[in-house]
C-alpha positions as CSV (number, residue, x, y, z in Angstrom):
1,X,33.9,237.5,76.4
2,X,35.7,235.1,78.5
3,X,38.2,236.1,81.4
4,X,40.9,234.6,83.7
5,X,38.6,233.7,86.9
6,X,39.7,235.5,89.9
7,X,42.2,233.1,91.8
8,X,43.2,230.6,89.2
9,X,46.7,231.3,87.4
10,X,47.1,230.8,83.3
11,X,49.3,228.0,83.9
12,X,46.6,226.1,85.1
13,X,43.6,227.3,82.5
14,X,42.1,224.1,80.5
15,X,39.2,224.4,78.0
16,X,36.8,223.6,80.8
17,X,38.3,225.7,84.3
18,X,40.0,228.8,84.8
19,X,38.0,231.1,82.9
20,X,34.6,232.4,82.8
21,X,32.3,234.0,80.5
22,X,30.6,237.5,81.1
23,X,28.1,239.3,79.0
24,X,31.0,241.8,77.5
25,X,28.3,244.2,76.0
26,X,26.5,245.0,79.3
27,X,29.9,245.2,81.2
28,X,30.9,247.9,78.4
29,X,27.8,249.4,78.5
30,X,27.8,249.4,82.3
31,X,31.8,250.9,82.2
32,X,30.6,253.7,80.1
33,X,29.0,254.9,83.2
34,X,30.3,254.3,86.3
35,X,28.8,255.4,89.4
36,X,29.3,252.6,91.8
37,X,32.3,252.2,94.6
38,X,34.5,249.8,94.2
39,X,32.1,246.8,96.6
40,X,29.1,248.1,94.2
41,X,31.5,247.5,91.1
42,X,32.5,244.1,91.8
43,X,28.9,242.9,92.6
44,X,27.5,244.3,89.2
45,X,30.5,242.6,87.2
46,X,29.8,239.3,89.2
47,X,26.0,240.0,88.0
48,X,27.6,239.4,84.3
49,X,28.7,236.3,84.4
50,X,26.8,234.0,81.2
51,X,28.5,230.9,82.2
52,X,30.4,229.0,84.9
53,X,30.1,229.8,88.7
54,X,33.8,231.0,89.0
55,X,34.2,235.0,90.2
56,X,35.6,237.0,87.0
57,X,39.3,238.3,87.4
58,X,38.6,241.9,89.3
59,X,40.3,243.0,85.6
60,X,37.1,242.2,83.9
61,X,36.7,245.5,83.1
62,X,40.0,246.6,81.9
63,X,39.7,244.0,79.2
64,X,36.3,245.4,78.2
């Protein structure tokens, strides 16, 4: 699935920057049970990330 990367703004999104690409079944899979805080959380979603070294939007999960 790919997501808006944490600090760039749509305006500015190109087929190559802006966005990256996280492994959307493992973050679901991961969301369906949640027992992290929220420094814990942002690590595992960062974990996800299939391509590009841009941070996913800390809305990664609302989208999943």
């Amino acid at each position: 699935m790919a997501v808006k990367s944490s600090g760039s703004s749509l305006s500015d999104m190109t087929l190559g920057n802006g966005y990256c690409v996280v492994d959307y079944r493992s973050i679901n899979d991961y969301l369906n049970n949640p027992n992290d805080n929220e420094d814990e959380f942002v690590l595992k979603i960062r974990s996800l990330v299939i391509e590009t070294n841009n941070r996913p939007s800390i809305e990664t999960g609302f989208h999943s």
